[in-house]
C-alpha positions as CSV (number, residue, x, y, z in Angstrom):
1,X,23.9,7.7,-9.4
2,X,26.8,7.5,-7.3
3,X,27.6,4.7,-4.5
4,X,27.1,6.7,-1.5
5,X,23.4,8.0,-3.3
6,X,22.3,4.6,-3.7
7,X,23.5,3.5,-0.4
8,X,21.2,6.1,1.0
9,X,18.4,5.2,-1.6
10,X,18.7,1.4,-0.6
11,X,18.7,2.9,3.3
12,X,15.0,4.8,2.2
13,X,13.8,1.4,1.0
14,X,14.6,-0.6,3.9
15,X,12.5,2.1,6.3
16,X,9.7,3.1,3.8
17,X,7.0,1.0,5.2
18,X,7.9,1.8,8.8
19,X,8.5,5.2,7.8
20,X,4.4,5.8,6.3
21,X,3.1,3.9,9.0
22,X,4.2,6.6,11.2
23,X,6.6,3.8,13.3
24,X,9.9,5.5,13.2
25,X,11.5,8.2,15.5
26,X,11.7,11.9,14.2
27,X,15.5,12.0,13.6
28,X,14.5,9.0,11.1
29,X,11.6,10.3,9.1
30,X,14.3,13.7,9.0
31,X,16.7,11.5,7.5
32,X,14.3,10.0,4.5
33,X,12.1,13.5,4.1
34,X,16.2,15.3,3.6
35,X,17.0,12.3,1.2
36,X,13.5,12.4,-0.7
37,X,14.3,16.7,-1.5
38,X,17.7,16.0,-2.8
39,X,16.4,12.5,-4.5
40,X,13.3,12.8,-6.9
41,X,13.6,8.8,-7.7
42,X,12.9,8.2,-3.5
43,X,10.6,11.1,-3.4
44,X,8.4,9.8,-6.1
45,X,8.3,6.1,-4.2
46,X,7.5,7.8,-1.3
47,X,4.9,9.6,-2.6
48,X,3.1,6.9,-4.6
49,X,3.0,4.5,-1.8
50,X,1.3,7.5,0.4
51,X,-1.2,7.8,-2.1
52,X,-1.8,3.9,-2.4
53,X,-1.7,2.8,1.2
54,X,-4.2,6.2,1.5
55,X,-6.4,4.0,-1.5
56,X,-6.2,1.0,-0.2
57,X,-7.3,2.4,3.3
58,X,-10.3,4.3,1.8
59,X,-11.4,1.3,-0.3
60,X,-12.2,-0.6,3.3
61,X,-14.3,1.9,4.5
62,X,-16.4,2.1,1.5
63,X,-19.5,-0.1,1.6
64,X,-19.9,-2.3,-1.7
65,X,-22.7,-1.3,-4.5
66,X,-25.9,-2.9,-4.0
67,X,-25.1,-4.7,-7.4
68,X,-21.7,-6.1,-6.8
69,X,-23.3,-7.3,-3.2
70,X,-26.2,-9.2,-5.1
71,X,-23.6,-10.4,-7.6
72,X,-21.7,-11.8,-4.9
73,X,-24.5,-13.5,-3.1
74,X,-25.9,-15.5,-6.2
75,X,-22.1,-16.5,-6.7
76,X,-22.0,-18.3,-3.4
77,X,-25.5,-20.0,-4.0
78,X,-24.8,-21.1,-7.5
79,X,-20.7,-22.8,-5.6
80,X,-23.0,-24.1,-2.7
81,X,-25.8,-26.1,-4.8
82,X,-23.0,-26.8,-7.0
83,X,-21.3,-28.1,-3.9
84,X,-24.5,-30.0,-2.9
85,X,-25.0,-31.7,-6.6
86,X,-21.3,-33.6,-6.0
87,X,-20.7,-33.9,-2.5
């Protein structure tokens, strides 16, 4: 990797997270989608961080299984009587 390349990569990193949260001007998101074709190290960042802030976005929308829910409940009973017992 040459100087100038990782100057540009260190660039990409600085502007990723406004860059996937759709914050930055054209010219900008230009600049990083040009870098990511001619660097496969940036690309792949790029496109693993898509995929996990597309996850992580999913995951809140996704209502919790009965189970895990009940699971949870009896968890907070058990601290609260627990609580109770040496307070």
């Amino acid at each position: 990797m040459t100087e100038s390349s990782k100057t540009d990569c260190q660039t990409i990193l600085a502007g990723i997270s406004a860059y996937l949260d759709g914050e930055l001007d054209t010219t900008a998101c230009d600049a990083i989608e040009r870098h990511c074709q001619e660097c496969p190290r940036c690309a792949a960042l790029v496109t693993g961080l898509r995929d996990t802030v597309g996850l992580c976005r999913q995951a809140g929308s996704v209502p919790l299984p009965e189970s895990v829910r009940q699971r949870a409940r009896a968890s907070v009973r058990r601290l609260l009587a627990d609580d109770r017992k040496t307070g």
